[in-house]
Structures are given as structure tokens and as C-alpha cells.
N, C-alpha and C positions, 0 to 999 in steps of 0.2 A: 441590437438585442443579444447576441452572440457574444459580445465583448460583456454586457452588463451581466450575463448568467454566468460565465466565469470568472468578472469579479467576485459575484458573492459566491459559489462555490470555492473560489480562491481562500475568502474569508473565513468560510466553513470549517474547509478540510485541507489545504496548504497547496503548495502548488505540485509536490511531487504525485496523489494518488490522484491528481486529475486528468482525464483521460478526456479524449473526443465523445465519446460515447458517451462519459457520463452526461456532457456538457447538450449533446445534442436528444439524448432521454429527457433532462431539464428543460432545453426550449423546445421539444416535442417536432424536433426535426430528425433527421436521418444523418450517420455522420458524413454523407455527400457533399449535405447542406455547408455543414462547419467548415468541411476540407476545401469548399468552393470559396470560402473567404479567408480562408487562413490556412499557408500551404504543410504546416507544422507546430508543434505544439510551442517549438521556441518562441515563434512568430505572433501566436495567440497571446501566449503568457510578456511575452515584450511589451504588446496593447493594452492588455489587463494594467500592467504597471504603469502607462503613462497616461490611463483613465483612470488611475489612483491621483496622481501628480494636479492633474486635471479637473478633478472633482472636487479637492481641497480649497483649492485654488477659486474655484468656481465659486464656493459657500464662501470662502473669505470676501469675493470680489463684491458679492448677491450684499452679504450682509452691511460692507462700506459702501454701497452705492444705493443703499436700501437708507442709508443716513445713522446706522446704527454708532450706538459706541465703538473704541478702542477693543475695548475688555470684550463685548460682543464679538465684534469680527476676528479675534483674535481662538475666542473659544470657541467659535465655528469648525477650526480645525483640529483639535485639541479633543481629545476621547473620555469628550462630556456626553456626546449624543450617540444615539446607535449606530449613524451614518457615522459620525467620527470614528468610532470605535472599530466599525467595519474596516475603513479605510487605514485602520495601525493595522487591524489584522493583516490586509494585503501586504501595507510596506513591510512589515517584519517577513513575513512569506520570502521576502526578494531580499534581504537586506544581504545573504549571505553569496545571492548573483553580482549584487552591486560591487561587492568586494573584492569578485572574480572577473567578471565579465566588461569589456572597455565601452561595450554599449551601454548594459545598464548602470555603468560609474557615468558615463557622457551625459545621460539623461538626469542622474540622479545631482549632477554637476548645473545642469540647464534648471532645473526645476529650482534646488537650492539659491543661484545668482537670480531667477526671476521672483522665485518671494523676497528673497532682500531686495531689487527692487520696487515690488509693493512695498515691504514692511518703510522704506525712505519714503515712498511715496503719501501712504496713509499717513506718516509721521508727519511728513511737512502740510500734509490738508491740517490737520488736526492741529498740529503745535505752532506751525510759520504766520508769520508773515503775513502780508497780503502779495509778500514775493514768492513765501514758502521758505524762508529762511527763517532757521529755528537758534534758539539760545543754547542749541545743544550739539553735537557730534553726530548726523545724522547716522553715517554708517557705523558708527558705535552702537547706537542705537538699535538700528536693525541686527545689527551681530548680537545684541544682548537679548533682544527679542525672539530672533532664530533660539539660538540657546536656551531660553528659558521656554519658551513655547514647546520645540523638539525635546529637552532634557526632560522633562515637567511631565510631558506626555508620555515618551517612554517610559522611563519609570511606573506611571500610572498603568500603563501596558503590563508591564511583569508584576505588580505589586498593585491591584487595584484596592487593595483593603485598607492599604499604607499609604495610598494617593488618593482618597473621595473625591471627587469631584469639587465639595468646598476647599479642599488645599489646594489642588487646580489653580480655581481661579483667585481664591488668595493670592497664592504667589505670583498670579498673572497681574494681578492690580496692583501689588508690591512694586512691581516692576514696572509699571504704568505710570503711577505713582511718583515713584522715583524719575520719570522722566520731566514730570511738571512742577 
């Protein structure tokens, strides 16, 4: 519960003016409570970031395993829905620790190689085989799908006016598209 009220505080208000206090006034604890699970605010905000990684991850996994489309599971992560949305707010929050820091580049390194990963994985259910072998480049594939998914999204982050949600997933099915 601790970890979820400082993600969306994260989301809110960024991670520099977040405070123990503010996080344990939100779950309507004392900050004893917070300090009793997390010995520093580094340590909080480390968690927060890999129950960003986690949570993306999770709706992608929910929605291929739920039997959805490509295009679906793909815009599960992608800052169509509030949840998506929330979840760039965090990552942008950290992008400038990942850049500094060798833990959060490590993690941000483990998260990236586990959705490519998925993304070969979901490819070969969907386009292979009955081996799973596809007419196509699988980890081309997922590198172009990383790319387009993360570049797509971000942008839509800084420029939501200039990225609707329909150009979203246009360009997500462009891209899908182009695989088959």
C-alpha cells in the first residue's frame, strides 16, 4: 500500500518534493510506519520505479493472456489509458536517475531485455508456426516494436495535443501491419 501511494504521488508531483510525511498523511499512517518498510527515501523511490516496470508489464501480460489482440496488448502500455498515463508520468520522474545512477540504468536495462523478451514471445504466438517460427526477424521485430511503442509514447508524453491517442494507435497498427 506504501509503495502504490507513492507511486501515484510520484505521478502527481515528481519525485524530488516527495517527502515521507507526505506519503504517510496519504495512507493515513504515521511516518514510523513508512520508515518501518523503507529505510530511506532512495530505497522507497528505487520500489516505486520497479512497480512502474511491473505494472506495465503486468497489463501487457493481463491483456495477451486475456487472448486479446497485438494492437490491444501493445496499447495497454502506451499513454492511452489513465493507468498508462500515470505510469509515463513515473518513468519520466526517474528517467534523469537512470541516466546517473548504475542501479536504476541496471533495472532500467532488466526491464527493457524482459519486454523484448515478451515482445519475441507474443510475436511468435501470434505470427509462428505451430513451432513459433515466424517468416519474419523476430528480434527485428521486437526492436522495432520497443521503438515504436516507447518513441510513440513518449512523444505523446511531451506533446499530447500533437500525439491523440488515434495517431497512437495508428502508428501502432502501421507497425503491426507491416509485420504480416
Amino acid at each position: 500500500m506504501v509503495t502504490s501511494i507513492a507511486f501515484d504521488l510520484v505521478a502527481e508531483i515528481g519525485i524530488e518534493p516527495l517527502t515521507f510525511k507526505e506519503i504517510a498523511t496519504a495512507a493515513g499512517y504515521s511516518t514510523a510506519i513508512i520508515s518501518n518498510y523503507f529505510h530511506n527515501k532512495s530505497e522507497l523511490l528505487f520500489k516505486v520505479y520497479e512497480v512502474a516496470n511491473l505494472r506495465a508489464r503486468d497489463r501487457m501480460m493481463a491483456a495477451f493472456e486475456a487472448g486479446e489482440s497485438l494492437q490491444t496488448c501493445f496499447e495497454s502500455i502506451m499513454p492511452i489509458s489513465p493507468e498508462s498515463k500515470k505510469n509515463w508520468r513515473v518513468w519520466m520522474s526517474f528517467w534523469g536517475r537512470v541516466h546517473l545512477d548504475p542501479l536504476y540504468a541496471a533495472e532500467r536495462s532488466r526491464a527493457a531485455k524482459d519486454s523484448l523478451g515478451l515482445y519475441r514471445q507474443m510475436l511468435a504466438f501470434r505470427y509462428g508456426d505451430a513451432q513459433g517460427v515466424c517468416k519474419f526477424d523476430l528480434d527485428t521485430a521486437a526492436y522495432r516494436l520497443l521503438a515504436v511503442v516507447a518513441g510513440a509514447s513518449l512523444e505523446a508524453c511531451f506533446d499530447p495535443e500533437g500525439w491523440p491517442d488515434e495517431r497512437l494507435r495508428a502508428l501502432l497498427a502501421a507497425e503491426l501491419d507491416a509485420l504480416s
